[in-house]
C-alpha positions, 0 to 999 in steps of 0.5 A: 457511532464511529468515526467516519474516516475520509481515505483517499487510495492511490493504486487502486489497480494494483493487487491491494488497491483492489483488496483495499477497495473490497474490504470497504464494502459495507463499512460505514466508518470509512468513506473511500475514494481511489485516485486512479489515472484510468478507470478500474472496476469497483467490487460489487455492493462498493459504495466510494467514490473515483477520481479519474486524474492524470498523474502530473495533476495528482498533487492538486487532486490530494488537494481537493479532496482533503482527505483524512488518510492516504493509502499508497499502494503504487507500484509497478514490475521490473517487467511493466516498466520495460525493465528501465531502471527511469520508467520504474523509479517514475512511479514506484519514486516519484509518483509515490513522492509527489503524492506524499508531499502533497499529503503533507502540504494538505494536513492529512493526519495519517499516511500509509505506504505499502512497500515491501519486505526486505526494503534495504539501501544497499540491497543488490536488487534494484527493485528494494533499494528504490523501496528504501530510498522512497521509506527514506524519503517519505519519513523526512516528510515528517508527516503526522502518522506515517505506517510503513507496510512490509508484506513478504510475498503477496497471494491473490490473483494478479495472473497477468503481472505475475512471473514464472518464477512468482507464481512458482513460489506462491504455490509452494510457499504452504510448504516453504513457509514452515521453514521461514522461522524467526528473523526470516518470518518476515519472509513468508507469504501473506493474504494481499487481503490481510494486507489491505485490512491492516492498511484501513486501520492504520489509516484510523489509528491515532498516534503520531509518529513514524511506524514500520510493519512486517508480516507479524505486525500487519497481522496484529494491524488487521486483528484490530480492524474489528476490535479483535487485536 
């Protein structure tokens, strides 16, 4: 019998939370509890737990769960945060560091952190420099595992925080994939649903240390889901 995995998901509103959230459904080696800071729809047949709290008492929620993994999928849109470069750094920094350091104090053995492709410290976009700065951050943790997730563009339905310009490149990225070879395959689109599954079993993988995923690599974490890999 497999082991049962008690995983605590934080962003559970947000496009991956909620595939995190459905790929649960009818496993019986994982105990799922979200920790939101409203109430979020569970998916049909969900057996799980939800953790209403507010963010400044988060720290102590990690605590009392006692969680075995952690999924960080925080994070908000240039556009949710008021296009403040403060209202934004408040989650996608902060919030996500505060729930790292208290994973850390609570002896979780295995943290997964969704980030994104193309994180670069001194990329000119704003929004992937503070994705570097927090991987940078979270790794100084020296937590036990630490698996660092880089999905290029992210399909699924999340209509209302999608952008013109987003929702014209995921209806075309079937064509504009063909071309995204080599170095720039990280780039291509990927199923938020590939990546919520190659976050559960980076949240049951065994070994320590310190690992960073693009597209090719989460495809592989997902395969092994189920004993494919």
């Amino acid at each position: 019998m497999s082991e049962v995995r008690r995983i605590l998901l934080v962003g559970a509103t947000g496009l991956v939370g909620t595939r995190v959230m459905e790929a649960c459904v009818g496993r019986s080696d994982v105990r799922l509890i979200a920790l939101t800071r409203r109430e979020a729809p569970m998916p049909k047949g969900a057996r799980m737990e939800m953790l209403v709290a507010d963010p400044a008492e988060w720290a102590q929620s990690v605590t009392a769960v006692a969680p075995d993994a952690v999924i960080c999928a925080l994070g908000t849109t240039w556009r949710k945060a008021g296009e403040d470069e403060a209202a934004f750094r408040a989650v996608d920094e902060e919030l996500v560091l505060r729930v790292a350091r208290a994973s850390k104090d609570a002896g979780v053995s295995n943290f997964v952190l969704i980030s994104s492709v193309g994180a670069d410290p001194v990329s000119r976009s704003f929004y992937l420099r503070v994705k570097a700065e927090v991987e940078a951050a979270v790794r100084k943790l020296r937590l036990h595992r630490l698996d660092i997730l880089r999905p290029g563009l992210l399909r699924g339905p999340r209509s209302r925080d999608r952008r013109p310009a987003e929702r014209l490149a995921i209806l075309a990225s079937p064509l504009t994939d063909r071309f995204l070879r080599g170095e720039r395959r990280r780039f291509r689109s990927i199923d938020a649903r590939r990546v919520a599954r190659a976050a559960l079993e980076a949240a049951k993988e065994k070994a320590r240390g310190s690992f960073v995923h693009d597209n090719d690599a989460i495809a592989r974490l997902e395969r092994r889901l189920d004993g494919f890999g």
